[in-house]
N, C-alpha and C positions, 0 to 999 in steps of 0.2 A: 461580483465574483461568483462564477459555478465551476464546481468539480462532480464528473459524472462517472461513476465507478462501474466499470462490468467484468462480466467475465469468470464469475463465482457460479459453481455449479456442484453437483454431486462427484467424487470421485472417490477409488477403490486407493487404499493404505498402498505405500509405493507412489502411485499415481503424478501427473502435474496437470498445474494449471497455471494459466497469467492473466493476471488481473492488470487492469486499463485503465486508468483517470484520465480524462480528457478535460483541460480547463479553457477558460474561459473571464474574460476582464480584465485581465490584469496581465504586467510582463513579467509572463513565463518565465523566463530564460534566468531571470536571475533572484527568483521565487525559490528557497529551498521548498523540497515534496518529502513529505512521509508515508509510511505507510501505519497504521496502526490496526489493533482487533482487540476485538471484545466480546466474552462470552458471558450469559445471564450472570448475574449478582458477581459480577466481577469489573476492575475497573480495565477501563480502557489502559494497551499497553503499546507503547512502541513498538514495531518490529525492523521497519529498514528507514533509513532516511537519504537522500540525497542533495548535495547542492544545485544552485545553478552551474557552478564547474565542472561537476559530476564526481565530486567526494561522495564516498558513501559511509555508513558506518549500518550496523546487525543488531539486535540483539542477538544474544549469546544461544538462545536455544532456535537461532533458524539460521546459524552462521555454518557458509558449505550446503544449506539445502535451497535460500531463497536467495533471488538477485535485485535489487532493484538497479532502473535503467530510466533514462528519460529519451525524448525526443523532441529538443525544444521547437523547431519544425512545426511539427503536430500538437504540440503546446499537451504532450501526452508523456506519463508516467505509469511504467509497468511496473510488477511485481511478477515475475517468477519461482514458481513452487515449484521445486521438485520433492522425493522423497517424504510425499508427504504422511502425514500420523495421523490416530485418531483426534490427539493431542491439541494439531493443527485447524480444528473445528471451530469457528467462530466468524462473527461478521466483519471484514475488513475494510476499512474505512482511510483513503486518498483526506489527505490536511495540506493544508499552503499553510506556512508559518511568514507574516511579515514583521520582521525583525525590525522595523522603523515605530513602527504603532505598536507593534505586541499581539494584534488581530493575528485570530486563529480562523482557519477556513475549511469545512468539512465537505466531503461527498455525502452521498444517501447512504453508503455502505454496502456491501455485496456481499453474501451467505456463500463462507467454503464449508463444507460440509466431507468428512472423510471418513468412510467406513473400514471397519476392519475384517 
């Protein structure tokens, strides 16, 4: 199993950006994706998840600014920032959750970074 995140970069308060996981190993399609972040001394937090049906669900403080979306196709999974905050600063990190075993599966993580 690989997951390759890109697509994190510098951007100005307001601003967007989408992030990209691209996997690899395993059948996609029916692999729930999340998305998660995480800033120094702090734990890793949900942010969006999807199924392989294309359920999704938020947390609460990026519900109406971020979208998650898949592409089973491209065996790829975006995250859509808009409206972004200082707030929104941290590394974001592409998970496959397999619900049979319990295996968790990470990307490298990608740096969003948001100025104000």
């Amino acid at each position: 199993v690989q997951l390759q995140a890109s697509g994190g970069g510098l951007v100005q308060s307001g601003g967007s950006l989408r992030l990209s996981c691209s996997a690899s190993g395993f059948i996609f399609s029916i692999i729930a994706m999340s998305w998660y972040r995480q800033t120094p001394g702090k734990q890793r937090e949900l942010v969006a998840a999807i199924s392989g049906g294309g359920s999704t669900n938020y947390a609460d403080l990026v519900k109406g600014r971020f979208t998650i979306s898949r592409d089973n196709a491209k065996k790829t999974v975006y995250l859509q920032l808009n409206s972004l905050k200082s707030e929104d600063t941290a590394v974001y990190y592409c998970n496959a959750n397999f619900p049979v075993s319990g295996e968790n599966y990470w990307g490298q993580g990608t740096l969003v970074t948001v100025s104000s």
